[in-house]
PyMOL CGO cylinders between C-alpha atoms (Angstrom):
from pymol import cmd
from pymol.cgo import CYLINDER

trace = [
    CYLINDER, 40.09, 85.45, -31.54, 42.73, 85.18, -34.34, 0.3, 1, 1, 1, 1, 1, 1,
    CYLINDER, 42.73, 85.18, -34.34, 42.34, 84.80, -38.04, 0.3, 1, 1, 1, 1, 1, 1,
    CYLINDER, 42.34, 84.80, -38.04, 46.18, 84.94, -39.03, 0.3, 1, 1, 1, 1, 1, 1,
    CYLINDER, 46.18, 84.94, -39.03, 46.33, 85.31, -42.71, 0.3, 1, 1, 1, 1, 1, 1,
    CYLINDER, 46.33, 85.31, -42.71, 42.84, 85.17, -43.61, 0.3, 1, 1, 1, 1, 1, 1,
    CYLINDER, 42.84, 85.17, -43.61, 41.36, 87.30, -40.92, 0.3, 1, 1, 1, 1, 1, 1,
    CYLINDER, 41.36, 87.30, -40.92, 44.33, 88.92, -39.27, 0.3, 1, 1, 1, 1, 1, 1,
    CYLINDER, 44.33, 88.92, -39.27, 41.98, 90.93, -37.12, 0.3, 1, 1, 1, 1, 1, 1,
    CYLINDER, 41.98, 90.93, -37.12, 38.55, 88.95, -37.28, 0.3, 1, 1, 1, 1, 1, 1,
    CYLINDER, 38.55, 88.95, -37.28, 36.21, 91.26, -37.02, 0.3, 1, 1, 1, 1, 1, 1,
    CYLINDER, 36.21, 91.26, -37.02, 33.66, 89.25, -39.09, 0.3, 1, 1, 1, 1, 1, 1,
    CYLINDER, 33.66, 89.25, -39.09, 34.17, 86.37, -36.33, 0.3, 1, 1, 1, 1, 1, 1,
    CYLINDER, 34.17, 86.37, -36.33, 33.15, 88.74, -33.17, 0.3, 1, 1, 1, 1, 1, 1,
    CYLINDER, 33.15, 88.74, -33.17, 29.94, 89.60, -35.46, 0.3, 1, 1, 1, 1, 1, 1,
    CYLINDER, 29.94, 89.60, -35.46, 29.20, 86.54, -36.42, 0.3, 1, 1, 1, 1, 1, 1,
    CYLINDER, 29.20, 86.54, -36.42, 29.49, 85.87, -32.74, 0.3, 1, 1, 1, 1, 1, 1,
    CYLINDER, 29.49, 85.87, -32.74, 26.62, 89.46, -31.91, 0.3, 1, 1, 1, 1, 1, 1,
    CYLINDER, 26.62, 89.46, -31.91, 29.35, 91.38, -30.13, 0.3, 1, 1, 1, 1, 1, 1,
    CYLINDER, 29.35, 91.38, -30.13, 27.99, 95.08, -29.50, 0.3, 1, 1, 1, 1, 1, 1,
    CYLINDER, 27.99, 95.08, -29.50, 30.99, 96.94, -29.89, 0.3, 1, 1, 1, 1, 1, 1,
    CYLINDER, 30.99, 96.94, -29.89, 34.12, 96.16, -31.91, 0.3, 1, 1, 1, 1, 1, 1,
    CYLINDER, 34.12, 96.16, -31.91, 37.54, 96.52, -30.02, 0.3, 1, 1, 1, 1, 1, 1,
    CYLINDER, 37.54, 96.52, -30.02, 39.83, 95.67, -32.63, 0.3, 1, 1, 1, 1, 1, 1,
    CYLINDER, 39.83, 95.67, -32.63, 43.69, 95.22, -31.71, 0.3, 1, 1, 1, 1, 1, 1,
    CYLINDER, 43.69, 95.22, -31.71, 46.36, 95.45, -33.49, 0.3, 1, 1, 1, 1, 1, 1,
    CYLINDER, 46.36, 95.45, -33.49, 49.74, 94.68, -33.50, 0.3, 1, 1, 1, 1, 1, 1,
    CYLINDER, 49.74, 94.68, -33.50, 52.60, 95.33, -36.69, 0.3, 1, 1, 1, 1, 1, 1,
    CYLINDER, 52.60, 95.33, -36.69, 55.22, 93.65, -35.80, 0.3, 1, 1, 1, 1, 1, 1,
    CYLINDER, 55.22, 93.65, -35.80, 58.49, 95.07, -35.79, 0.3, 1, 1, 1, 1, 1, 1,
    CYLINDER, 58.49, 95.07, -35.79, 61.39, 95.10, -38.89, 0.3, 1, 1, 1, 1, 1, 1,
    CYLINDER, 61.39, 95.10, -38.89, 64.32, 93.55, -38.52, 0.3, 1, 1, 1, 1, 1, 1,
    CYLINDER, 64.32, 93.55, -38.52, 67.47, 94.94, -41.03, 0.3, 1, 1, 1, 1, 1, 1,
    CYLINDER, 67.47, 94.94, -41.03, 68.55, 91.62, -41.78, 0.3, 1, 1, 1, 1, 1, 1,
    CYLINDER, 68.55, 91.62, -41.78, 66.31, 88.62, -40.97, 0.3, 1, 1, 1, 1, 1, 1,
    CYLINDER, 66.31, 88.62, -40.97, 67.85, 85.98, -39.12, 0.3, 1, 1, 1, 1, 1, 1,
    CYLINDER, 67.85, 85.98, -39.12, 66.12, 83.21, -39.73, 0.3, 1, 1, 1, 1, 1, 1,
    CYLINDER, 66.12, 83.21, -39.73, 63.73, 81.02, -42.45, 0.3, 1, 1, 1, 1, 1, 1,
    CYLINDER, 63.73, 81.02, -42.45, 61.12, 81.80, -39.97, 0.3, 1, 1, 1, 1, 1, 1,
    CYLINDER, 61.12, 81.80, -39.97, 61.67, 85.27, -39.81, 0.3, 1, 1, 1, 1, 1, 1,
    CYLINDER, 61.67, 85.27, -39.81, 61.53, 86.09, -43.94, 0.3, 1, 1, 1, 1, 1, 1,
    CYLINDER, 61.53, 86.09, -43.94, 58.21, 84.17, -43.46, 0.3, 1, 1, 1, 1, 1, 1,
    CYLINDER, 58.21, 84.17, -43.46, 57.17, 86.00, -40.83, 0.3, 1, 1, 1, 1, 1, 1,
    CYLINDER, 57.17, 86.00, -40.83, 57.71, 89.24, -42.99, 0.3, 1, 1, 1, 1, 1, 1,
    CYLINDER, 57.71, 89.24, -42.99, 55.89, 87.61, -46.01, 0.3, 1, 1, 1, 1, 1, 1,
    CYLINDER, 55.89, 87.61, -46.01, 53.00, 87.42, -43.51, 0.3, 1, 1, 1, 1, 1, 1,
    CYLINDER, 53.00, 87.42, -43.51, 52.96, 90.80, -42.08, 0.3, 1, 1, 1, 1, 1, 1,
    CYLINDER, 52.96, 90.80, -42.08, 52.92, 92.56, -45.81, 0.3, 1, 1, 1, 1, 1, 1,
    CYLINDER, 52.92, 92.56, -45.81, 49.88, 90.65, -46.82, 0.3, 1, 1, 1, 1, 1, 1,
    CYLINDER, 49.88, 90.65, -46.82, 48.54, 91.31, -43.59, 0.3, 1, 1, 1, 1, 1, 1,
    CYLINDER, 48.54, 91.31, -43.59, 49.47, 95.06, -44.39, 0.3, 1, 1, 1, 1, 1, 1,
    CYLINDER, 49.47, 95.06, -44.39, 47.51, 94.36, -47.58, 0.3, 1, 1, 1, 1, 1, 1,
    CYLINDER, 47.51, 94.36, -47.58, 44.41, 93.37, -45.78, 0.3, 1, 1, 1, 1, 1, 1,
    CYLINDER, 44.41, 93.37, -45.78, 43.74, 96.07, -43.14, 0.3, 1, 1, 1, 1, 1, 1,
    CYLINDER, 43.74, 96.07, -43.14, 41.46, 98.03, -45.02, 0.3, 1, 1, 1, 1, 1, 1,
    CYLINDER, 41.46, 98.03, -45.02, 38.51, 96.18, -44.55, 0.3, 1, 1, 1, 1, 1, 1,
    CYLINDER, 38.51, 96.18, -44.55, 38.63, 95.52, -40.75, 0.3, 1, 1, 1, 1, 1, 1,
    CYLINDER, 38.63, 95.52, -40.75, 39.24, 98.75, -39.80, 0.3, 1, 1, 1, 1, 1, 1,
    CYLINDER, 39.24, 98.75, -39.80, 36.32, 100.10, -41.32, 0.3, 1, 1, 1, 1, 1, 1,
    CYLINDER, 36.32, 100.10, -41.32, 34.22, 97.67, -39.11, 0.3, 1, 1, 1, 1, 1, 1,
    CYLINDER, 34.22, 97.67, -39.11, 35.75, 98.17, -35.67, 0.3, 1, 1, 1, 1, 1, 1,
    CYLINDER, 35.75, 98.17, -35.67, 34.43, 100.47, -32.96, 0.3, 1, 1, 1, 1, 1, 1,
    CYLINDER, 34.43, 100.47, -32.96, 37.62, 100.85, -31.85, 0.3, 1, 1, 1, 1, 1, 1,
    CYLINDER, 37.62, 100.85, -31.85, 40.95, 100.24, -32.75, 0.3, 1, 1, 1, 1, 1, 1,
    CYLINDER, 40.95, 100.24, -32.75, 44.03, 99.87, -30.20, 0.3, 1, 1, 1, 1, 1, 1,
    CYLINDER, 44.03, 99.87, -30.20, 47.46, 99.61, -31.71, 0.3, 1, 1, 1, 1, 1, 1,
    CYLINDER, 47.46, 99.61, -31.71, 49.92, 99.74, -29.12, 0.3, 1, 1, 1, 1, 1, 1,
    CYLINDER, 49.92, 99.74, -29.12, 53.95, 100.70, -30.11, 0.3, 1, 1, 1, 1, 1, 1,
    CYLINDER, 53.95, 100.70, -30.11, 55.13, 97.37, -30.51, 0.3, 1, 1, 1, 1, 1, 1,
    CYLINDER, 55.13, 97.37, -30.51, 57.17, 97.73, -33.75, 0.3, 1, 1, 1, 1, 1, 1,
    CYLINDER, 57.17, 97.73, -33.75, 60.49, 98.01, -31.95, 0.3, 1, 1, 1, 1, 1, 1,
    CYLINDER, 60.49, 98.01, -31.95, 60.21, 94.47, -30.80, 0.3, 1, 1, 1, 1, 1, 1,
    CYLINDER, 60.21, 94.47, -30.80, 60.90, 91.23, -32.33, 0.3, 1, 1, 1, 1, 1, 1,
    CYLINDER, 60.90, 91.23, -32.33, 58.22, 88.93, -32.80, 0.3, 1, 1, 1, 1, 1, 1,
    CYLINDER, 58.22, 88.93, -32.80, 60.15, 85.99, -30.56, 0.3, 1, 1, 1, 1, 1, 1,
    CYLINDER, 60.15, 85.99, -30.56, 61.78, 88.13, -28.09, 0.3, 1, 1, 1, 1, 1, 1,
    CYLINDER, 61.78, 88.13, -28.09, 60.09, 86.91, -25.19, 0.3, 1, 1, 1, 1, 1, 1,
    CYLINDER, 60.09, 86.91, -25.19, 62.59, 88.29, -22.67, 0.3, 1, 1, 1, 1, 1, 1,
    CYLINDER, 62.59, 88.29, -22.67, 60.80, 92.24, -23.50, 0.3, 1, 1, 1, 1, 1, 1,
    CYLINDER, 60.80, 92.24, -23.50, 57.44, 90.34, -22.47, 0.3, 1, 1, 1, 1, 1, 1,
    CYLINDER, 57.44, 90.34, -22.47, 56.93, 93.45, -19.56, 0.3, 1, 1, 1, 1, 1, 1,
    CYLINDER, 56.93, 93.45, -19.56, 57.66, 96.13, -21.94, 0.3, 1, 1, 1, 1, 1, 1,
    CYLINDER, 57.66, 96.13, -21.94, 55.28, 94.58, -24.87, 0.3, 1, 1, 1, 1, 1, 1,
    CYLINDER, 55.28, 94.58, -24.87, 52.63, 94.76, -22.25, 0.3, 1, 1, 1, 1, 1, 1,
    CYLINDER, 52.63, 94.76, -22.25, 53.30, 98.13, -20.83, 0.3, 1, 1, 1, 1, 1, 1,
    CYLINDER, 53.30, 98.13, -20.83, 53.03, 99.30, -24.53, 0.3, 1, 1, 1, 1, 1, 1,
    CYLINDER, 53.03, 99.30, -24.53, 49.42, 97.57, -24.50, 0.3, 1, 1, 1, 1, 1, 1,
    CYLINDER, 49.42, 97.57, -24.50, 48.48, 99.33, -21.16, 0.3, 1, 1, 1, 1, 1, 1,
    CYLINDER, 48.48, 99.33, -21.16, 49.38, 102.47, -22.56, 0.3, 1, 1, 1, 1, 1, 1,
    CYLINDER, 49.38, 102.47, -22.56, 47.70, 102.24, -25.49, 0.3, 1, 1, 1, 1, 1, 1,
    CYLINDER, 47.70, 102.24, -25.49, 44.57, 100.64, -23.99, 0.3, 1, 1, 1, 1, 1, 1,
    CYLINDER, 44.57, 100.64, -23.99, 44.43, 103.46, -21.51, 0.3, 1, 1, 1, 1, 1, 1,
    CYLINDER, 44.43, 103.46, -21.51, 44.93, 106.19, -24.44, 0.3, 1, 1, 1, 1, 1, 1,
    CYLINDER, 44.93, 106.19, -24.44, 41.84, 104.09, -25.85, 0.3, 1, 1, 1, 1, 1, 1,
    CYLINDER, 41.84, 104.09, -25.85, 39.41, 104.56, -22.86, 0.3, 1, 1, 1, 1, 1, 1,
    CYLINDER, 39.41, 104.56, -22.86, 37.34, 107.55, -23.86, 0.3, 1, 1, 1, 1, 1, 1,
    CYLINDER, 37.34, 107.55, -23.86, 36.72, 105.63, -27.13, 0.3, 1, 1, 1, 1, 1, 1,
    CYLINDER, 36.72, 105.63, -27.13, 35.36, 102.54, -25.36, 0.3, 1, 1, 1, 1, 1, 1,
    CYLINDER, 35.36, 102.54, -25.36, 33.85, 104.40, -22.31, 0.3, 1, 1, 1, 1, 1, 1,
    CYLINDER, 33.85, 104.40, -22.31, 31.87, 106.42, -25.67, 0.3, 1, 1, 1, 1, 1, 1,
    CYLINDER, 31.87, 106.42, -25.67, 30.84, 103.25, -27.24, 0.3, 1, 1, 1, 1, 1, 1,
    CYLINDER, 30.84, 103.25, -27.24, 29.87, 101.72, -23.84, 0.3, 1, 1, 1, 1, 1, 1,
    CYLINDER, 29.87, 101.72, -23.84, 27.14, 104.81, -23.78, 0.3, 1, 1, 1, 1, 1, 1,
    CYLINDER, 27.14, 104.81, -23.78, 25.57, 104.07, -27.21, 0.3, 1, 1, 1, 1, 1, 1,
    CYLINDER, 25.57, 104.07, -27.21, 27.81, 106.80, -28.90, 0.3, 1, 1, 1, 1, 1, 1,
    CYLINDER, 27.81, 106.80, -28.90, 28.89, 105.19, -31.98, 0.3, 1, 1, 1, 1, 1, 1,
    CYLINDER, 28.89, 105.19, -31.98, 31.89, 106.55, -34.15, 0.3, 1, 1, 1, 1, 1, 1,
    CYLINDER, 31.89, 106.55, -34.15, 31.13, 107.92, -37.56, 0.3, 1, 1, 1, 1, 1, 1,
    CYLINDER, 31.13, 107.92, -37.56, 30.94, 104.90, -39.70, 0.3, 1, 1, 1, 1, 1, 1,
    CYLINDER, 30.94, 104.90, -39.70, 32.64, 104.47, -43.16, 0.3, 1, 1, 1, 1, 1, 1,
    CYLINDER, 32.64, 104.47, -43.16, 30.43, 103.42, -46.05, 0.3, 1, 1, 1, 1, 1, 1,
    CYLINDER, 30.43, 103.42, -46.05, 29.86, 99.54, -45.64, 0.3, 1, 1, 1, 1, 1, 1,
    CYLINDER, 29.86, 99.54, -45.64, 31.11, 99.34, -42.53, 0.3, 1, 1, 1, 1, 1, 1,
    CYLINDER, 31.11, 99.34, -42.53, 27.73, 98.55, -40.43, 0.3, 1, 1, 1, 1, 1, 1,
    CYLINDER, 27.73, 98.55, -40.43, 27.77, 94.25, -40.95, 0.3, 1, 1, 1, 1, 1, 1,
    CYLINDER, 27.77, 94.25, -40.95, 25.58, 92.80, -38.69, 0.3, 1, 1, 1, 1, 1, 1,
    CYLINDER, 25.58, 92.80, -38.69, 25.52, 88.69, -38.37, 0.3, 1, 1, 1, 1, 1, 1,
    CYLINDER, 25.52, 88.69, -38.37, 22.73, 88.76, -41.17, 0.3, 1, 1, 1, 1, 1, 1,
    CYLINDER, 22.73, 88.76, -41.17, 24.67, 90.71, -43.28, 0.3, 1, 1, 1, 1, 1, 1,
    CYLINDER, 24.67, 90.71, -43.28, 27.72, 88.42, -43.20, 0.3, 1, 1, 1, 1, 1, 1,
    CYLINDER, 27.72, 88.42, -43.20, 25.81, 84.99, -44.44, 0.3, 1, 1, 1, 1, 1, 1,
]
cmd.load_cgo(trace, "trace")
């Protein structure tokens, strides 16, 4: 599921939806020193509001996986393999965080981070 600007990581969505467990993903896009393009400046506007916003999601994921994208450019699809790899890595790094949450342990929760369905109407 994506929310782009208004849910850039929709974790309201998966409740909404009575997911368990929370696997949140997320991936900041890389900088370039001098943007290229019109598309690319907007793409920056996006990814500081979306900087702006994090706060609130990541208080109500179970888990968050971030893989070590930022040295790629958003439309670079030739470095598809090594975007991926990142992923893997970081999914595996994630494992004994979801293998945790898969046994009932849940991870210390920040205040007003427990939203159930019901709480979200």
């Amino acid at each position: 599921m994506d929310g782009f600007l208004t849910a850039p990581v929709p974790i309201e969505g998966v409740l909404l939806f009575g997911a368990d467990i929370v696997i949140a993903v997320y991936l900041e896009s890389g900088n370039l020193e001098q943007p290229r393009t019109f598309t690319d400046i907007l793409s920056r506007s996006f990814n500081i509001i979306q900087r702006h916003s994090d706060l609130a999601w990541r208080t109500q994921a179970d888990i968050i996986i971030e893989p070590d994208v930022k040295q790629f450019v958003w439309d670079d699809f030739t470095k598809t393999p090594d975007m991926v790899a990142a992923g893997e890595i970081a999914a595996l790094h994630a494992l004994p965080q979801i293998r945790a949450a898969l046994r009932g342990e849940k991870r210390d929760s920040a205040p007003g981070s427990d939203l159930t369905p019901a709480s979200l109407k």
